[in-house]
Structure formats: structure tokens, C-alpha cells
Backbone and ligand atoms as CSV (ligand in chain L), in Angstrom:
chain,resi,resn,atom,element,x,y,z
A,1,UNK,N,N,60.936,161.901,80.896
A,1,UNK,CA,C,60.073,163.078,81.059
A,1,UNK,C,C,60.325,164.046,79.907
A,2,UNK,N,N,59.342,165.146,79.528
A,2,UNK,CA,C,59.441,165.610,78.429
A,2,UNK,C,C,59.363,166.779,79.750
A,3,UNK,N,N,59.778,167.714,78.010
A,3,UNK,CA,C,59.579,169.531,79.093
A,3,UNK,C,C,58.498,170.037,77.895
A,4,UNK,N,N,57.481,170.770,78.637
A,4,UNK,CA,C,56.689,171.143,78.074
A,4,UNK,C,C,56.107,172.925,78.683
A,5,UNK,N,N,56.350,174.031,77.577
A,5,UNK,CA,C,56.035,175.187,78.432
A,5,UNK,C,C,54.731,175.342,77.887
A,6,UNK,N,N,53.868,176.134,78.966
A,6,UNK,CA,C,52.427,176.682,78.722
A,6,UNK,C,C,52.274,178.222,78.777
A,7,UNK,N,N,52.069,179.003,77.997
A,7,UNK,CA,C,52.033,180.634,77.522
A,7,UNK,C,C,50.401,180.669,78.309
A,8,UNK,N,N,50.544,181.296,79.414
A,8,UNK,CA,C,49.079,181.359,79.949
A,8,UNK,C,C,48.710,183.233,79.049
A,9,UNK,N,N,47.372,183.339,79.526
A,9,UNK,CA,C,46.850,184.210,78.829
A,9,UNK,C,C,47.226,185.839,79.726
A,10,UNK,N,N,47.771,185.873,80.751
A,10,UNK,CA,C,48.399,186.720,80.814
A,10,UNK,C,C,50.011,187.017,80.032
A,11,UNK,N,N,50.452,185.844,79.604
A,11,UNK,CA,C,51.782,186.281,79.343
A,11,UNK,C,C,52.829,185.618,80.194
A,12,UNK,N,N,52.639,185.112,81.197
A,12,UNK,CA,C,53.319,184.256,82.372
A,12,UNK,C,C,53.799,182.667,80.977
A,13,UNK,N,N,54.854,182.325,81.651
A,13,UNK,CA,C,54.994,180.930,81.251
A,13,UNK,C,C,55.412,180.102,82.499
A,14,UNK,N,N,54.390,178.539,82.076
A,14,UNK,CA,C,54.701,177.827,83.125
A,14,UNK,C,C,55.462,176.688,82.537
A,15,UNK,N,N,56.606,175.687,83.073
A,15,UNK,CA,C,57.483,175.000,82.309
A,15,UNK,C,C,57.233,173.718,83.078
A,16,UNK,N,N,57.087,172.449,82.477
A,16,UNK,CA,C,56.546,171.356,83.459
A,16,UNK,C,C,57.488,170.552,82.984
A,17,UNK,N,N,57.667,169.312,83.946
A,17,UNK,CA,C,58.232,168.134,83.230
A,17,UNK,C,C,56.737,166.863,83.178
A,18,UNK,N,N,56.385,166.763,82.199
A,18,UNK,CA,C,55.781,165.675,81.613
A,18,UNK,C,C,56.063,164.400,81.822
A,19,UNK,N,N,54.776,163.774,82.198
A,19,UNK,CA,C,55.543,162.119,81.948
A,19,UNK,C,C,54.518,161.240,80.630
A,20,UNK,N,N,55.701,160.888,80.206
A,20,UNK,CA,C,55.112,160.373,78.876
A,20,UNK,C,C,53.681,159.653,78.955
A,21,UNK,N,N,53.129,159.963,77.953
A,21,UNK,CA,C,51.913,158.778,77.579
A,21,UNK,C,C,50.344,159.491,78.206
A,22,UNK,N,N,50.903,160.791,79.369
A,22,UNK,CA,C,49.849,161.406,79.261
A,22,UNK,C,C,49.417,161.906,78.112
A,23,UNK,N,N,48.241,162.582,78.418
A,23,UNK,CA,C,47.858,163.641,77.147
A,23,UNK,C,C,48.192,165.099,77.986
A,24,UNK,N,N,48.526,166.120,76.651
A,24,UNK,CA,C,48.948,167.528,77.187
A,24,UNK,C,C,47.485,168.270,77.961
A,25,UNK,N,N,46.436,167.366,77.796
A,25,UNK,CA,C,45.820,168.333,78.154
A,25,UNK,C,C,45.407,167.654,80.150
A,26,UNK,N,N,45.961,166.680,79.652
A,26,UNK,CA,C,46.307,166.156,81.632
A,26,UNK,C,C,47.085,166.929,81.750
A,27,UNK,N,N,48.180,167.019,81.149
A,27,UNK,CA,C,49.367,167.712,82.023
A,27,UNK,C,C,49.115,169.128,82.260
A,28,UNK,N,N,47.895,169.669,81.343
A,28,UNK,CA,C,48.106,171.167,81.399
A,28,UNK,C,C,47.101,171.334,82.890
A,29,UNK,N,N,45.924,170.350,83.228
A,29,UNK,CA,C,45.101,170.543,84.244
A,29,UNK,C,C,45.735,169.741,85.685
A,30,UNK,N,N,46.837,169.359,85.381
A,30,UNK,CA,C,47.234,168.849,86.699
A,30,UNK,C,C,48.079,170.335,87.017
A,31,UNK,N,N,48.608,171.123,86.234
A,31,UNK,CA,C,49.136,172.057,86.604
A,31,UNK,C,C,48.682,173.410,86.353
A,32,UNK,N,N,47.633,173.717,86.542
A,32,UNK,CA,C,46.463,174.466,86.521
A,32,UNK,C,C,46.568,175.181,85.903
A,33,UNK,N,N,46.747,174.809,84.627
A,33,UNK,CA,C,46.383,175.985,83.709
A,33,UNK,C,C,45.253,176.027,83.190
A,34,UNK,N,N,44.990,177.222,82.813
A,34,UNK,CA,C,43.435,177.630,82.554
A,34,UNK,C,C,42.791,177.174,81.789
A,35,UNK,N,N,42.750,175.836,81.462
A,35,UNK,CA,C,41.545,175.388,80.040
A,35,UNK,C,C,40.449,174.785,80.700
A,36,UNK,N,N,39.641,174.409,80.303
A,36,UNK,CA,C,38.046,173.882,80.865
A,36,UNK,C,C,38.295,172.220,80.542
A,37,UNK,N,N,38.360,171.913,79.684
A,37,UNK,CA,C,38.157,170.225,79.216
A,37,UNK,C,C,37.330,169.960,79.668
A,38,UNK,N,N,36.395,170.745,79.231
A,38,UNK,CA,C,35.028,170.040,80.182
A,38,UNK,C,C,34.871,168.172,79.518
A,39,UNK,N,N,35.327,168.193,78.475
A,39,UNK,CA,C,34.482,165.913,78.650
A,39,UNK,C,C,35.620,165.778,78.372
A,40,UNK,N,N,36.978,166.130,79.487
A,40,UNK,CA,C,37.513,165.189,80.184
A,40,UNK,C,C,37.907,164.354,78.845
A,41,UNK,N,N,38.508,164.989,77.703
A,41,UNK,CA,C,39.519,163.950,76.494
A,41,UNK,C,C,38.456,163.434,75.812
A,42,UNK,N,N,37.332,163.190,75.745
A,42,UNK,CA,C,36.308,161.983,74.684
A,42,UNK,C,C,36.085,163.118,73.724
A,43,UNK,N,N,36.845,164.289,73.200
A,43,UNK,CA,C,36.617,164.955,72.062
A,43,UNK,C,C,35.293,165.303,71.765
A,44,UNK,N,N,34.954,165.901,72.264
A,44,UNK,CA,C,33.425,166.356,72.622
A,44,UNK,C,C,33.526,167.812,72.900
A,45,UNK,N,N,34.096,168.883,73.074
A,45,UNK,CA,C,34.077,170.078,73.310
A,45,UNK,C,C,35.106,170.777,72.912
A,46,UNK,N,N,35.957,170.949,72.568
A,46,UNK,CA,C,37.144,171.818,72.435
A,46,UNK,C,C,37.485,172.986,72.817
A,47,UNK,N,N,37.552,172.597,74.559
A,47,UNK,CA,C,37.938,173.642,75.439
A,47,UNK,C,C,39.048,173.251,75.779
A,48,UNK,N,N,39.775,172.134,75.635
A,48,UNK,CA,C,41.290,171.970,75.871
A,48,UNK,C,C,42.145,172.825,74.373
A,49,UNK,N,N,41.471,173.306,73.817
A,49,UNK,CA,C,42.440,174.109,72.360
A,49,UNK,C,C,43.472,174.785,73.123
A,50,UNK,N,N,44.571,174.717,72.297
A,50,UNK,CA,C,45.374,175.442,72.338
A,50,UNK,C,C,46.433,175.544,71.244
A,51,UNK,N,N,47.370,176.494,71.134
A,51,UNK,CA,C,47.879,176.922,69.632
A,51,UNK,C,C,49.635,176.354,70.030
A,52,UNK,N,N,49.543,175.368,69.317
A,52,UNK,CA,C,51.290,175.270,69.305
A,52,UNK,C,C,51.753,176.204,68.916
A,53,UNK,N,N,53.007,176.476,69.487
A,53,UNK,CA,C,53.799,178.267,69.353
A,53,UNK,C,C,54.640,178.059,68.153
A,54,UNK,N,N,55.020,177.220,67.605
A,54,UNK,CA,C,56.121,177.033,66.437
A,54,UNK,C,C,55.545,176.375,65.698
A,55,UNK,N,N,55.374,176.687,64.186
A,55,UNK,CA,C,54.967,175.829,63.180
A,55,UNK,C,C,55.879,174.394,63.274
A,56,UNK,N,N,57.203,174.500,63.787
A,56,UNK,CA,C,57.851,173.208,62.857
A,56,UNK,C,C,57.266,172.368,64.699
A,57,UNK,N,N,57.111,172.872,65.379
A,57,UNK,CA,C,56.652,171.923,66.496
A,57,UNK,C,C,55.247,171.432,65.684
A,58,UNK,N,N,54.139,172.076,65.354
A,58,UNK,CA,C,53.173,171.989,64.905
A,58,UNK,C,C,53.439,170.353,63.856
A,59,UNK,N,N,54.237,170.453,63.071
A,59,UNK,CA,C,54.642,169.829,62.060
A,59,UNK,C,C,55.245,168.541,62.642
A,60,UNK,N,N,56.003,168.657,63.941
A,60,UNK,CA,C,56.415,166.820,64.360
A,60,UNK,C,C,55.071,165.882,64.896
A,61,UNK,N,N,53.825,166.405,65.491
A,61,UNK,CA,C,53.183,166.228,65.759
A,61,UNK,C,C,52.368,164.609,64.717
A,62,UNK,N,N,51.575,164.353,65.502
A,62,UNK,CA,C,50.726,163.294,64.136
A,62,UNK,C,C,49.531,164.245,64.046
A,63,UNK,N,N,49.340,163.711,62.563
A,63,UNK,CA,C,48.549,164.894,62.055
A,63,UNK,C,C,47.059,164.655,62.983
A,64,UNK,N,N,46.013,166.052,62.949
A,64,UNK,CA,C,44.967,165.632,63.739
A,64,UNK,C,C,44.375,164.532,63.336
A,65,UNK,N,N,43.311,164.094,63.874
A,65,UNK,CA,C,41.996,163.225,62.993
A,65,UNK,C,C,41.315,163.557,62.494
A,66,UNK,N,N,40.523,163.496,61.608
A,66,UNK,CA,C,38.960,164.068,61.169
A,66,UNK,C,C,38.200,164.557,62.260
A,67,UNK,N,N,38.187,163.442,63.003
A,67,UNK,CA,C,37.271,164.093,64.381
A,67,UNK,C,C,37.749,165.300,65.570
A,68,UNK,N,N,38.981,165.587,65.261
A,68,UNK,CA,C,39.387,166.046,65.905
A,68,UNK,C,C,39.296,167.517,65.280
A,69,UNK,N,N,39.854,167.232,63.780
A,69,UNK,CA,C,39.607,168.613,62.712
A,69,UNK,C,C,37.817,169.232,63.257
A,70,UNK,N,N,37.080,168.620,62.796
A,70,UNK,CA,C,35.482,169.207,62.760
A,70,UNK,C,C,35.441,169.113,64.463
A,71,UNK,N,N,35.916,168.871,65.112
A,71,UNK,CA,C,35.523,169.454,66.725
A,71,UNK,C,C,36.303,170.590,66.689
A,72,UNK,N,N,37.778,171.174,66.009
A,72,UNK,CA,C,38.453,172.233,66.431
A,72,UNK,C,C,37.627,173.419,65.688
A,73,UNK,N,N,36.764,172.713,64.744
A,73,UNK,CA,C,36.667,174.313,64.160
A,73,UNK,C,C,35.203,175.120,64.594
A,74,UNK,N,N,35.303,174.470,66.160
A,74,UNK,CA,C,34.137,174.802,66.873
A,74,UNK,C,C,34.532,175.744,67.932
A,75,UNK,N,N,36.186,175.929,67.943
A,75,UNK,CA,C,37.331,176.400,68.705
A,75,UNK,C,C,37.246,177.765,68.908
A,76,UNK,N,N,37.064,178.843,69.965
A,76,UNK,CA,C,37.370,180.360,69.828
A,76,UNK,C,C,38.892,179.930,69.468
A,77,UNK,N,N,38.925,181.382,68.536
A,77,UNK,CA,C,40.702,181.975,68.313
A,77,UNK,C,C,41.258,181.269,67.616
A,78,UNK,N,N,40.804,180.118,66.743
A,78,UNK,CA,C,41.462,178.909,65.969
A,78,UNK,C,C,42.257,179.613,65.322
A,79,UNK,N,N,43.794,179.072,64.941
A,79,UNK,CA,C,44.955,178.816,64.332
A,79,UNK,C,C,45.428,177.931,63.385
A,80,UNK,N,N,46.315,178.431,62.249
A,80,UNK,CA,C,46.659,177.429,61.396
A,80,UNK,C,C,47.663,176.329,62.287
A,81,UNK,N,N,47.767,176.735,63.576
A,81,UNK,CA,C,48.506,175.528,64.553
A,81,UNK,C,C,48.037,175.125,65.861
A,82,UNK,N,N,46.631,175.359,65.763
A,82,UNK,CA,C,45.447,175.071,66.559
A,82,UNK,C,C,45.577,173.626,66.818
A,83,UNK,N,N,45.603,173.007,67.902
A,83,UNK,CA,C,45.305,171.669,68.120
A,83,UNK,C,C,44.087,171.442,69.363
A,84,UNK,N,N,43.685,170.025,69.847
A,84,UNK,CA,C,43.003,169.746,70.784
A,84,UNK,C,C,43.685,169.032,71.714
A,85,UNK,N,N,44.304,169.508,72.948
A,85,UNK,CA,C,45.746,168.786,73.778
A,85,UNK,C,C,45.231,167.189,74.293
A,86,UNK,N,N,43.948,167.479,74.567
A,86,UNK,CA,C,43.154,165.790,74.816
A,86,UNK,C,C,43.767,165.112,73.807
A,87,UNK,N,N,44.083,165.371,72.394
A,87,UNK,CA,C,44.932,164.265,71.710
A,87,UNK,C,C,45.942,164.139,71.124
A,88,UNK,N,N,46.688,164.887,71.985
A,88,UNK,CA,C,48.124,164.937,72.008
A,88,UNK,C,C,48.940,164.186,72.860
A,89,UNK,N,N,49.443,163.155,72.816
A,89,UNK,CA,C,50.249,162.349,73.627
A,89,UNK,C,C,51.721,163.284,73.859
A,90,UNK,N,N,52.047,162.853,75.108
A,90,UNK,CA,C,53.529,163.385,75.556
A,90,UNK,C,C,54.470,161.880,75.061
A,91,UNK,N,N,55.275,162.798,74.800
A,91,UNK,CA,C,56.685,161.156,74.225
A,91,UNK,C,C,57.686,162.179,74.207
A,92,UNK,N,N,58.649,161.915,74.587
A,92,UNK,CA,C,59.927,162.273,73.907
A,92,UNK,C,C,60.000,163.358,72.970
A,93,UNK,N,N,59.376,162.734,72.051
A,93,UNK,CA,C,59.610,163.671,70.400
A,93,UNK,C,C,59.142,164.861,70.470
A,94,UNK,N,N,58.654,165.127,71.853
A,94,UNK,CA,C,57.488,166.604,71.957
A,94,UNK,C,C,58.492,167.027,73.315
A,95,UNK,N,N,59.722,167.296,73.551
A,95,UNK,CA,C,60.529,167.286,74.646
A,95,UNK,C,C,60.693,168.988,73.973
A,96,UNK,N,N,60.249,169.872,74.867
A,96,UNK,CA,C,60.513,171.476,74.290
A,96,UNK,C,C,59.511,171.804,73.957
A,97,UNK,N,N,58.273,171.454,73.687
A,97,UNK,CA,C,57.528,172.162,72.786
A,97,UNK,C,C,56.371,173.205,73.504
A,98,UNK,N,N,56.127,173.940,73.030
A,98,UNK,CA,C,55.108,175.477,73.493
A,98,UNK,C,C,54.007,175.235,73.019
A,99,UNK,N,N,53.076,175.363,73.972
A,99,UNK,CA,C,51.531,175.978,73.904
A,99,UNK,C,C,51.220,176.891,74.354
A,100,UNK,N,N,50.665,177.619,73.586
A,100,UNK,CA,C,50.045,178.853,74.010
A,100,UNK,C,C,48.706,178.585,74.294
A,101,UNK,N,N,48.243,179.099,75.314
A,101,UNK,CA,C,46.677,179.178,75.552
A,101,UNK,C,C,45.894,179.864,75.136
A,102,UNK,N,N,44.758,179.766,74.461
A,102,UNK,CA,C,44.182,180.751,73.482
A,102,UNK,C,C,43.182,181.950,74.175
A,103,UNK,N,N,43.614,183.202,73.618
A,103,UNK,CA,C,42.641,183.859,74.482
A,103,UNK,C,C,41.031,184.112,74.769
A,104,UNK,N,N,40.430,183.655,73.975
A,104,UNK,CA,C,38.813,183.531,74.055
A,104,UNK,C,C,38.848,182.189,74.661
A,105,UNK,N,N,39.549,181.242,74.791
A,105,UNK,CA,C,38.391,179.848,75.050
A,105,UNK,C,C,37.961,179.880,76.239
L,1,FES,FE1,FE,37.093,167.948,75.332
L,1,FES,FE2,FE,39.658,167.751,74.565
L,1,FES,S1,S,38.888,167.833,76.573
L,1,FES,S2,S,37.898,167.810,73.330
């Protein structure tokens, strides 16, 4: 299991344990945090955005995709550590890491 905290848009943090191989943005709607995902991961909307809190977290990550780049920059509140959690896999290597939830989406 990974640990993964979520910076909701009040300021609250919620701290989960993850199980690998989801995507963060399952884990963030099984534990109700506030994002929409409306299509449900097929990268089609980018209402799962959210801003990794640490550049060097930002940086272990695999880099986005193309498709993933030109869907984020459709993103309220985009960040130079803006991601789309639909394609973010949980593993290990992401054990600690912060998302913040963005405040317009
Ligand atoms: Fe739609 Fe991630 S849930 S792009």
C-alpha cells in the first residue's frame, strides 16, 4: 500500500492508504474527494486535475503523454506540477506523495 495525502480545497487533509495499480484518481473518488472525473479515466475531460504539492514528487513521476499534456491545458488553475490523476498509477515509488486539489475545477 502506498500513503497518499489529498489537500482538499478547504485546507483539510485527507491521508489514504492506496493499493497499488489503481489510478490516483480512483483512489481520490473512492474517498470522496471533490473532483468530478466525469469520463471516468478515458482522458477526455480534465476534471480529475490536480497539482502535485512538491516539485521533486512532480519529477519521480513518468512524464505526462502528449495526450494527456493538450487535455491538461484545458485545466482551471493549471500548474507547472499540474497533472491528470486518471493517469497516474499508485506503486510504491509514489508512497508519500501530495495532491492538492485545485481550486476552480
Ligand atoms: Fe477525465 Fe481523468 S477522469 S481525464
Amino acid at each position: 500500500m502506498a500513503k497518499i495525502t489529498f489537500i482538499n480545497r478547504d485546507g483539510s487533509e485527507t491521508e489514504v492508504e492506496a493499493q497499488p495499480g489503481l489510478s490516483v484518481m480512483e483512489v481520490a473518488t473512492a474517498n470522496d474527494i471533490d473532483i468530478e472525473a466525469a469520463c471516468e479515466g478515458s482522458l477526455a475531460c480534465a476534471t480529475c486535475h490536480m497539482v502535485v504539492e512538491d516539485q521533486s514528487w512532480y519529477d519521480k513521476l513518468d512524464a505526462p503523454s502528449e495526450d494527456e499534456e493538450d487535455m491538461l491545458d484545458l485545466a482551471f488553475g493549471l500548474t507547472k506540477t499540474s497533472r491528470l490523476t486518471c493517469q497516474i498509477r499508485v506503486s510504491d515509488a509514489i508512497d508519500g506523495i501530495r495532491f492538492r486539489v485545485p481550486e476552480d475545477s
